[in-house]
VEXVOMI-868360 format. One record per residue (C-alpha): residue number from 1; x, y, z. Coordinates in nm, 2 decimals. Example, Ala and Ser with C-alpha at 12.3 -4.5 7.8 and 13.67 -1.06 7.14 Angstrom:
2
seq | X | Y | Z
1 | 1.23 | -0.45 | 0.78 .
2 | 1.37 | -0.11 | 0.71 .
// end
This chain:
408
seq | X | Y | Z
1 | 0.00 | 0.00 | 0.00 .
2 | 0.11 | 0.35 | -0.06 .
3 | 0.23 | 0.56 | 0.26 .
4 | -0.02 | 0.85 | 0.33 .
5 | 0.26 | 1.12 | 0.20 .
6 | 0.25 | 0.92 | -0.12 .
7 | -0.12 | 0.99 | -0.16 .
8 | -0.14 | 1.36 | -0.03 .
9 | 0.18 | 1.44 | -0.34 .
10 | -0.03 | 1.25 | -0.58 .
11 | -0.33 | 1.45 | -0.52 .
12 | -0.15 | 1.80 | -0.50 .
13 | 0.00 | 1.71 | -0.84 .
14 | -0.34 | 1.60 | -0.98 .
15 | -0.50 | 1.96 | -0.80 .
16 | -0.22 | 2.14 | -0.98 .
17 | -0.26 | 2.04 | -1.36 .
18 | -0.61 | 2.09 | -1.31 .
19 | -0.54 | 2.48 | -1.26 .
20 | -0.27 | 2.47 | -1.53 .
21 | -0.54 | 2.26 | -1.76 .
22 | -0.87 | 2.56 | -1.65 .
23 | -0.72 | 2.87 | -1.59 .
24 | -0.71 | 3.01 | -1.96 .
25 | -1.07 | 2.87 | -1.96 .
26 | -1.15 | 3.04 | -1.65 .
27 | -0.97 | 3.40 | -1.78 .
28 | -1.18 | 3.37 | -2.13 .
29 | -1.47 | 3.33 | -1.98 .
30 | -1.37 | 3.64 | -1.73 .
31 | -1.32 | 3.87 | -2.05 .
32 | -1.65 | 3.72 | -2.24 .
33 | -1.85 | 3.85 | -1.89 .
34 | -1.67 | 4.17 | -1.90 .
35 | -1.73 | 4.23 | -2.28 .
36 | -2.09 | 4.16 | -2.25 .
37 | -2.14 | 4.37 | -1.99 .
38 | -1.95 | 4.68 | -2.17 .
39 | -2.23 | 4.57 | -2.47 .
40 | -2.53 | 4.55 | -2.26 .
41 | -2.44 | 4.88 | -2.09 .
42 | -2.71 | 5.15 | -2.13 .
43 | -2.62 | 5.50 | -2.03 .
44 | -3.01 | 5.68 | -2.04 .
45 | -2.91 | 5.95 | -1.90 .
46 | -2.70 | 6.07 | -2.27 .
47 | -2.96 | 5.85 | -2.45 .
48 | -3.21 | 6.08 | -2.35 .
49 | -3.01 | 6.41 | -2.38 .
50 | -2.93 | 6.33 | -2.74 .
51 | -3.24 | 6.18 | -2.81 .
52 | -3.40 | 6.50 | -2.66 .
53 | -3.14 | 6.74 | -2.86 .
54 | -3.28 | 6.59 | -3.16 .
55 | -3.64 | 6.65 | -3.08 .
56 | -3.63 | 7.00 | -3.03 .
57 | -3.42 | 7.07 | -3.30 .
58 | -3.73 | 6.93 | -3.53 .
59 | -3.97 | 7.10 | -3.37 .
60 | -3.77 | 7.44 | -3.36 .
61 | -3.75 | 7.37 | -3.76 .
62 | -4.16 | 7.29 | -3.77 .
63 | -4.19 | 7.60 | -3.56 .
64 | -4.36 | 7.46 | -3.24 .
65 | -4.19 | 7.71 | -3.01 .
66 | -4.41 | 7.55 | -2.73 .
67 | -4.29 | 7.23 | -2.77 .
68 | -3.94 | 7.38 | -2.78 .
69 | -3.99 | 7.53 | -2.47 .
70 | -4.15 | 7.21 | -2.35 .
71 | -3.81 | 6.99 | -2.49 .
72 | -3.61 | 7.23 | -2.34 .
73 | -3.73 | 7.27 | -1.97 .
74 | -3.77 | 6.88 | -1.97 .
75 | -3.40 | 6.84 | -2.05 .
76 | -3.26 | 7.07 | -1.80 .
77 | -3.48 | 6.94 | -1.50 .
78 | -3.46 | 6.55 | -1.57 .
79 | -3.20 | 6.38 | -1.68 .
80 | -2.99 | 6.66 | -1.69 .
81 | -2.74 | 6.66 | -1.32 .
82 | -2.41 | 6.83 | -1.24 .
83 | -2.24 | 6.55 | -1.43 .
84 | -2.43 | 6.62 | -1.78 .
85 | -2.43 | 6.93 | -2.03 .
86 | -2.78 | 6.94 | -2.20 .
87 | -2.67 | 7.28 | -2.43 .
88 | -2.37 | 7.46 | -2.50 .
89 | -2.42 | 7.86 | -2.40 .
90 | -2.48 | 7.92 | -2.76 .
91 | -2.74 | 7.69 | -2.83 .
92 | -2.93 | 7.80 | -2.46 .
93 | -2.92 | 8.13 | -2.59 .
94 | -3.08 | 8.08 | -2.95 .
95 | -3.33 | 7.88 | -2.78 .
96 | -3.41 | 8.13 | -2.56 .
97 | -3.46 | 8.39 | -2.82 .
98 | -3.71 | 8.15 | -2.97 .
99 | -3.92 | 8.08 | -2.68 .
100 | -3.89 | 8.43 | -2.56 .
101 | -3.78 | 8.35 | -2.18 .
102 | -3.59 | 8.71 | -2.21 .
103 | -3.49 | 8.69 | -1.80 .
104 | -3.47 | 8.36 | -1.79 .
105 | -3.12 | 8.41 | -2.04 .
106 | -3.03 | 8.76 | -1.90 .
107 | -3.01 | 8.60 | -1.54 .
108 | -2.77 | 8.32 | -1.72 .
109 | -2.56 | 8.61 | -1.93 .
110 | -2.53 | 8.79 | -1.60 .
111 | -2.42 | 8.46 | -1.45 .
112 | -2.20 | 8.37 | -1.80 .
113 | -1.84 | 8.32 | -1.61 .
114 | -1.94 | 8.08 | -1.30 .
115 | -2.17 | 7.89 | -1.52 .
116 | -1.91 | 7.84 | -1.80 .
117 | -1.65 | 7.69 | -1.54 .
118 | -1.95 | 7.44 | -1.39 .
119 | -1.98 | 7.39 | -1.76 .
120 | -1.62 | 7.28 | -1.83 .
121 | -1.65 | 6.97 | -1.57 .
122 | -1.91 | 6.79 | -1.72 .
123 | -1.97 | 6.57 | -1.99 .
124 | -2.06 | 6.68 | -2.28 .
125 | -2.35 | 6.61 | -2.55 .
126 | -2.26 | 6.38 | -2.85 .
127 | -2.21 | 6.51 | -3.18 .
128 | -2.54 | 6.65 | -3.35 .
129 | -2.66 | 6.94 | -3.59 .
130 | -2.89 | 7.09 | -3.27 .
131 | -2.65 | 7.39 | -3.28 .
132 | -2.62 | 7.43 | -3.67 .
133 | -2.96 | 7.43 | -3.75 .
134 | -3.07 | 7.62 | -3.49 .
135 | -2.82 | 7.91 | -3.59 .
136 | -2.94 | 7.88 | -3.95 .
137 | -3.32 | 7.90 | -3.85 .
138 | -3.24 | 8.20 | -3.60 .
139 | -3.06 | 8.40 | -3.88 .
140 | -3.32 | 8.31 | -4.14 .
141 | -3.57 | 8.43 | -3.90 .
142 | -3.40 | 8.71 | -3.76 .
143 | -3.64 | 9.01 | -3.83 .
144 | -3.95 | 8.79 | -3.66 .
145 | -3.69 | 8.75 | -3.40 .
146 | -3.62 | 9.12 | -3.32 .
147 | -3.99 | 9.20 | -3.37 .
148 | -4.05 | 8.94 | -3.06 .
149 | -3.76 | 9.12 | -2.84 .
150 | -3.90 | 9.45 | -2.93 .
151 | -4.25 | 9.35 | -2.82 .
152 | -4.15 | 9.21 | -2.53 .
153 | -4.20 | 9.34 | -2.15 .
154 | -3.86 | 9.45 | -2.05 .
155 | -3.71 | 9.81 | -1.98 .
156 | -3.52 | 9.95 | -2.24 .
157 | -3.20 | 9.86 | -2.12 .
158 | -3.29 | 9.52 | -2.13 .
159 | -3.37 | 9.54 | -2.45 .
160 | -3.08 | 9.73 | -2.62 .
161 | -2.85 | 9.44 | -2.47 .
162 | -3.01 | 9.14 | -2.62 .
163 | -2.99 | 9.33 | -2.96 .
164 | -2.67 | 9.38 | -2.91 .
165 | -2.60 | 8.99 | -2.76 .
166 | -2.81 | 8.88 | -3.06 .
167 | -2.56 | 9.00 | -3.31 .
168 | -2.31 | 8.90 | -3.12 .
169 | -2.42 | 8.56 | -3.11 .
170 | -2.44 | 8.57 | -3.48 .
171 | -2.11 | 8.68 | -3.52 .
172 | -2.04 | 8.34 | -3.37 .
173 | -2.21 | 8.16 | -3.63 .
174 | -1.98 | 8.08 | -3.90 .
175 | -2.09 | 8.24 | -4.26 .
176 | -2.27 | 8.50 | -4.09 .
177 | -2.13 | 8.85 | -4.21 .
178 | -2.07 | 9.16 | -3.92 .
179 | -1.75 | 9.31 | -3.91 .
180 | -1.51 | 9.39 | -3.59 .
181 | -1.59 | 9.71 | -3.62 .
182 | -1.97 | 9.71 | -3.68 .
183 | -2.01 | 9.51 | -3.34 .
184 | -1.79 | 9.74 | -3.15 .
185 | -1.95 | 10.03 | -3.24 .
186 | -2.28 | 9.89 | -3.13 .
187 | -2.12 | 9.81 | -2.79 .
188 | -1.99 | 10.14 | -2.76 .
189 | -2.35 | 10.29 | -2.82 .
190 | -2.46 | 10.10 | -2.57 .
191 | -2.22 | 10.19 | -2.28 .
192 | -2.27 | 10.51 | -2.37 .
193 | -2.61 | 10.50 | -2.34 .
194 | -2.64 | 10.27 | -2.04 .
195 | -2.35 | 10.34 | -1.83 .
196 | -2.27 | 10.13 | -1.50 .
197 | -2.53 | 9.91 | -1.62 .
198 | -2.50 | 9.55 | -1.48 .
199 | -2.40 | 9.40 | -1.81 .
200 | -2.12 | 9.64 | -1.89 .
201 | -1.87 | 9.38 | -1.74 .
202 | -2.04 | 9.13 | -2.01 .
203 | -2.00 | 9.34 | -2.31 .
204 | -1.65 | 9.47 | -2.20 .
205 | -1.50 | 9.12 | -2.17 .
206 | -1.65 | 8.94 | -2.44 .
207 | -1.86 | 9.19 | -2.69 .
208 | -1.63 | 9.49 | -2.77 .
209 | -1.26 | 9.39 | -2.89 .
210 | -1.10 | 9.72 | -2.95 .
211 | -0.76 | 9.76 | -2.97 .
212 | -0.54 | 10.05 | -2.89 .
213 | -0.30 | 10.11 | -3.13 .
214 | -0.01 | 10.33 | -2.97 .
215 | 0.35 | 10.16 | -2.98 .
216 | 0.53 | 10.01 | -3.24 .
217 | 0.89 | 9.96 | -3.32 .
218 | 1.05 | 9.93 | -3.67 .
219 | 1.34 | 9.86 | -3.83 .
220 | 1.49 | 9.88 | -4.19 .
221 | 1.80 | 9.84 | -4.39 .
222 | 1.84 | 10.05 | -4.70 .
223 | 2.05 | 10.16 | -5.00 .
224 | 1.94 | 10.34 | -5.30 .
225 | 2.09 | 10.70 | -5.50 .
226 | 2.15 | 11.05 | -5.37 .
227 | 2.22 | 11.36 | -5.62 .
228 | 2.35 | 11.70 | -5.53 .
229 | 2.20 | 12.09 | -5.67 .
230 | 2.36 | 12.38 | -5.76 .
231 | 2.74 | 12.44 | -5.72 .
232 | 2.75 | 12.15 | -5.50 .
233 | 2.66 | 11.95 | -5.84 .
234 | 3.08 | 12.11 | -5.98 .
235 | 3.24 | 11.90 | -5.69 .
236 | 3.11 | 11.59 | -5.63 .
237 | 2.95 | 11.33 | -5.83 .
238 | 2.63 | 11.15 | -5.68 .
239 | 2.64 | 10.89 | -5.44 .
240 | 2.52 | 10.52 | -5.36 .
241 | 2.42 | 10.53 | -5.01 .
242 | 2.38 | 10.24 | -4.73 .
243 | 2.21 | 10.25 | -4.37 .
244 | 2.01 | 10.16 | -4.13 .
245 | 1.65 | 10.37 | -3.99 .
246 | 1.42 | 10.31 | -3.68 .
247 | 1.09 | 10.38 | -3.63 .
248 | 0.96 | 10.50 | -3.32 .
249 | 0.56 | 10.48 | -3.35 .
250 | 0.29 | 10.66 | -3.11 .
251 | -0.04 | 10.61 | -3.29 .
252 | -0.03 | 10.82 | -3.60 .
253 | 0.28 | 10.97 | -3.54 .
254 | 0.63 | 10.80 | -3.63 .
255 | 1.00 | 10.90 | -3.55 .
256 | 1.23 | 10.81 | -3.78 .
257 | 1.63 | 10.78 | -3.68 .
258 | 1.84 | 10.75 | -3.95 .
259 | 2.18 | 10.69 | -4.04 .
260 | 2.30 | 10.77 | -4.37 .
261 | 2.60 | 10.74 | -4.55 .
262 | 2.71 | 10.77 | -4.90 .
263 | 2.97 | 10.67 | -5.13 .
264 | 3.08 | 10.86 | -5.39 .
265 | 3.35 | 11.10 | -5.54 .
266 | 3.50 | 11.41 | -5.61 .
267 | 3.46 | 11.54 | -5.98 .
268 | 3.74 | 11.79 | -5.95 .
269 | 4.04 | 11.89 | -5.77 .
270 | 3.97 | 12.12 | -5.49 .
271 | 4.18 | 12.31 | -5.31 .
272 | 4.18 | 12.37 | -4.95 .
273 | 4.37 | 12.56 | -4.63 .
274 | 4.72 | 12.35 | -4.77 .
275 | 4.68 | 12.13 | -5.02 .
276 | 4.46 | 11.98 | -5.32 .
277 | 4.17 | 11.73 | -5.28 .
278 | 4.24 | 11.60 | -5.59 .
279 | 4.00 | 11.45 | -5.87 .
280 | 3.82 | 11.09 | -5.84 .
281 | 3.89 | 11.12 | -5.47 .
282 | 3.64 | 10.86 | -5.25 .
283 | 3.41 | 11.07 | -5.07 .
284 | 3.16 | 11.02 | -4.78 .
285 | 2.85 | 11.16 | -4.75 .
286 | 2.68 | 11.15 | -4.37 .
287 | 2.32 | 11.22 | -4.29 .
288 | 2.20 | 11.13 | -3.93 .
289 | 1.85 | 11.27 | -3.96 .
290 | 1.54 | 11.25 | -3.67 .
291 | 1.23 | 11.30 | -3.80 .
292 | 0.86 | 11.32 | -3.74 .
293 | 0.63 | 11.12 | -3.97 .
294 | 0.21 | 11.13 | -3.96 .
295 | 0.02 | 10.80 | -4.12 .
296 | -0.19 | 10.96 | -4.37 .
297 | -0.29 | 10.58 | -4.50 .
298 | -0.25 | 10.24 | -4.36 .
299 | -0.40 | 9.94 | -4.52 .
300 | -0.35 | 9.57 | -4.53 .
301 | -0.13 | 9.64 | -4.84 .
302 | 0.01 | 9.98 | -4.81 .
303 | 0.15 | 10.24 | -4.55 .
304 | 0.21 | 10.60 | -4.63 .
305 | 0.37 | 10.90 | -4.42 .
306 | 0.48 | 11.25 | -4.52 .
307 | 0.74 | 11.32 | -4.31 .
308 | 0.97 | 11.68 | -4.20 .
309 | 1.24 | 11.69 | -3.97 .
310 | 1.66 | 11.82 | -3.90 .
311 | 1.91 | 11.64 | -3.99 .
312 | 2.32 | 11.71 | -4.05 .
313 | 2.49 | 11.70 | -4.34 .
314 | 2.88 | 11.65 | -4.38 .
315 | 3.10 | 11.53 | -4.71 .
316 | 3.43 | 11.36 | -4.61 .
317 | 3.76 | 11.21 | -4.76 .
318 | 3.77 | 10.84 | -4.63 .
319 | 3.93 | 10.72 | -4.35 .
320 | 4.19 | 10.54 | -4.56 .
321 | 4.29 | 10.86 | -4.75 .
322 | 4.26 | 11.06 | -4.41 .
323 | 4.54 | 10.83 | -4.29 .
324 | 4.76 | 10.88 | -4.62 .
325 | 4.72 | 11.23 | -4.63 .
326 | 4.60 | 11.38 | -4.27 .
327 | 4.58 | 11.75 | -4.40 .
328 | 4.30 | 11.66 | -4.58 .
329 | 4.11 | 11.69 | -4.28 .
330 | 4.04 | 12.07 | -4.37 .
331 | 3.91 | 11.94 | -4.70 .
332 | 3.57 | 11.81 | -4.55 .
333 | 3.26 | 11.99 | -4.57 .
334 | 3.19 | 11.98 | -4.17 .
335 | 2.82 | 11.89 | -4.01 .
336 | 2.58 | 12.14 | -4.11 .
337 | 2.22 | 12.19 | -3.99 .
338 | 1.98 | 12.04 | -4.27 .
339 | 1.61 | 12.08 | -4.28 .
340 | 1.44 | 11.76 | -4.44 .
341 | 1.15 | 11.65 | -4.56 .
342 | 0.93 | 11.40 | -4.78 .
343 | 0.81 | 11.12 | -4.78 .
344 | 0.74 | 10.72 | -4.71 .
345 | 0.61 | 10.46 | -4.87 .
346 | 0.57 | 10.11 | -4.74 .
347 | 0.45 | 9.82 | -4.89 .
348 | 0.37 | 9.50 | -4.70 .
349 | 0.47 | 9.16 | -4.71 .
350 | 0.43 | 8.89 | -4.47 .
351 | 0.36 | 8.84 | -4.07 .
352 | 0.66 | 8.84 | -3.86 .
353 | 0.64 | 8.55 | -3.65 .
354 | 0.61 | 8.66 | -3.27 .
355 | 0.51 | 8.51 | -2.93 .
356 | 0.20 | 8.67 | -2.82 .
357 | 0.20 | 8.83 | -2.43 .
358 | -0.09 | 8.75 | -2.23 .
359 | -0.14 | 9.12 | -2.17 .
360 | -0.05 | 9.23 | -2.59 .
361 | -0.13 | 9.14 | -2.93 .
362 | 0.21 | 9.17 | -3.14 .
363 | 0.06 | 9.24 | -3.50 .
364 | 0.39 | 9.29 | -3.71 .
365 | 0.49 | 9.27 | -4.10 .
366 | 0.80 | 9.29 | -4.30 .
367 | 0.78 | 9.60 | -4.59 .
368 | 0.97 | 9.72 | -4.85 .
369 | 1.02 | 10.08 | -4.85 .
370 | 1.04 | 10.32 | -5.05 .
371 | 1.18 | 10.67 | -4.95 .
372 | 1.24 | 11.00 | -5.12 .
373 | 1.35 | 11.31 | -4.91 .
374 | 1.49 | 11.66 | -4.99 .
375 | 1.74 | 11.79 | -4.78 .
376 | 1.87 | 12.19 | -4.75 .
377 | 2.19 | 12.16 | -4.63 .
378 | 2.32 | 12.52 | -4.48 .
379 | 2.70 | 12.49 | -4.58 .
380 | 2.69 | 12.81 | -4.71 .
381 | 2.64 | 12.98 | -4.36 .
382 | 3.05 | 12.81 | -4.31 .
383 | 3.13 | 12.80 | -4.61 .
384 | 3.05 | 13.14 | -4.83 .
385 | 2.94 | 13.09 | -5.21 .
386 | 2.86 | 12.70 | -5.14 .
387 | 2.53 | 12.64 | -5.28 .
388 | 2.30 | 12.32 | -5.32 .
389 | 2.07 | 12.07 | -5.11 .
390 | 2.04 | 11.72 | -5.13 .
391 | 1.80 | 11.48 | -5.27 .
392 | 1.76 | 11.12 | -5.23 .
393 | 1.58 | 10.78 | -5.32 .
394 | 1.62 | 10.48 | -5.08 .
395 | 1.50 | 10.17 | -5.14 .
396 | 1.49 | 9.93 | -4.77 .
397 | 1.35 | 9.59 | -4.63 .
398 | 1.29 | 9.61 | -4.26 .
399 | 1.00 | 9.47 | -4.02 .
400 | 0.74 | 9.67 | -3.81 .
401 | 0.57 | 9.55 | -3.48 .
402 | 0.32 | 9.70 | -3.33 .
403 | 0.21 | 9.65 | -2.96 .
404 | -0.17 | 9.65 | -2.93 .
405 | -0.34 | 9.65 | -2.59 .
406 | -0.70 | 9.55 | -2.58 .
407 | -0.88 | 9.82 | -2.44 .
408 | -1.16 | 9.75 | -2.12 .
// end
């Protein structure tokens, strides 16, 4: 006979396949209860909301306001909870203006900030056209729907806002037409005429969008061709300049700083305290100029600005020939006071590509400009007999960025 140990190993061993033999069995049929469970799950609570959604967007479309209003108060009492979104704010809105519950939506626009962030937590509808074709039907309909608001029992203040929200909620929709400008002016109106009201906050932070346009910066790089006048015209030929301008931009008025310097040379010999400046010489012109510019047109395509300002004109041997020939020194035409003025033409090219501040909108562009400017040099106050100004065309490539802060 076996010993009892014998017996107790033989069963363990049998006890032990067995798992090995039933555990993937065991584990499938795990996953097949799991899997039918995830199939047989019902969630009613979306089933309903969408199902509802649907409802009142084809009764909207029939024109049952009634049974819109019905759909609607249903949704948002039953199955709706704080874990479930039954409308967006747009689509509460529109439906609103349909079924004419004018305090019930001013209480919730009044309310717009704390109800968006309880918003944000919960779970959302699926994926419908109750929104879309309830903007469509609100637009097409959009003079019955002012004539309801105007009929309506509410002060006058009430009134003028839900105009105003109306077009704003409009402007939401895509394909429907209102410029920036059109909707800000309406919200201007109406803080004008309402002041302090309790909807100011509302149509300051989301309605009006105005910027104000005070700084911006610029830069450019420029050559181009410079000619003399009168007896200036006897001495030196005209010259191919290079340099560099900023712009300095408050609202419509612009500095410019710029730094000018020609190349060219002299077309004769010319004779000086002790010696000769003698013929085909290199010479230098130099024109540091600050000047004040007004935008008389800015565009999406095109900037232009008159411009007047002082600048200081001086024509030079170069430093090479300086070091040759040191005397000539008294050959240069010293800075004189120059009075200066014409004008700037810009035309615009791409976005520059900027991080945007929190607090600021950076709305820059690269230009081309083009630049033509008469200058009155007064040499003749130094030098007696010395006659002649200054005129020059620059062609330059630079980048503009303007600061704009949203205005409150």
């Amino acid at each position: 006979m076996k010993s009892k140990s014998a017996k107790i190993s033989s069963h363990c061993k049998t006890i032990f396949f067995a798992i090995i033999f039933f555990m993937p069995l065991l584990a499938e049929a795990q996953d097949n209860n799991i899997k039918n469970e995830i199939l047989s799950y019902n969630d009613s609570v979306t089933d309903i909301i969408s199902k509802g959604r649907k409802l009142l967007t084809e009764k909207l479309q029939e024109g049952d306001t009634a049974k819109v209003r019905q759909i609607k108060d249903y949704l948002l009492t039953k199955p709706a909870n704080k874990d479930y979104l039954v409308f967006y704010s747009v689509e509460y809105y529109l439906i609103l203006y349909w079924t004419q519950e004018y305090k019930e939506m001013l209480t919730a626009i009044v309310n717009h900030d704390s109800i968006n962030t309880a918003q944000g937590k919960k779970i959302r509808p699926s994926s419908d056209q109750c929104y879309t074709k309830i903007a469509e039907k609100t637009i097409a309909s959009k003079k019955q729907v002012i004539q309801n608001l105007a009929a309506a029992d509410l002060s006058e203040v009430d009134k003028d806002f839900l105009r105003l929200h109306l077009e704003y909620t409009f402007s939401r929709v895509k394909g429907y037409v209102i410029t920036r400008d059109s909707l800000n002016k309406m919200a201007n109106n109406f803080l004008e005429k309402h002041p302090d009201s309790r909807y100011e906050s509302y149509v300051r932070k989301y309605i009006r969008f105005e910027l104000d346009h005070k700084w911006g910066l610029g830069v450019e790089y420029f050559s181009g061709y410079g000619f003399f006048t009168g007896n200036l015209t006897k001495n030196y030929t005209n010259s191919v300049p290079v340099g560099i301008a900023f712009d300095i931009q408050y609202k419509n008025w612009i500095l410019y700083l710029r730094d000018f310097i020609g190349f060219g040379q002299t077309k004769t010999d010319i004779p000086y305290s002790n010696g000769i400046w003698t013929r085909n010489s290199q010479t230098l012109v130099y024109l540091p100029e600050a000047s004040i510019g007004y935008v008389a047109l800015d565009n999406r395509r095109f900037k232009l600005a008159p411009f007047i300002g002082i600048a200081s004109s001086d024509i030079a041997p170069t430093g090479n020939d300086l070091n040759i020939q040191p005397s000539l020194k008294n050959a240069e035409m010293e800075f004189s006071r120059t009075y200066t003025f014409g004008l700037n033409g810009d035309i615009k090219l791409g976005r520059t590509k900027m991080k945007k501040p929190t607090a600021h909108i950076i709305k820059g562009h690269w230009f081309v400009r083009v630049r033509y400017a008469y200058n009155m040099p007064q040499f003749g106050l130094r030098y007696p007999g010395v006659t002649g100004n200054f005129q020059y065309i620059t062609i330059g490539i630079g980048a503009f960025d303007k600061r704009n802060k949203r205005k409150y």
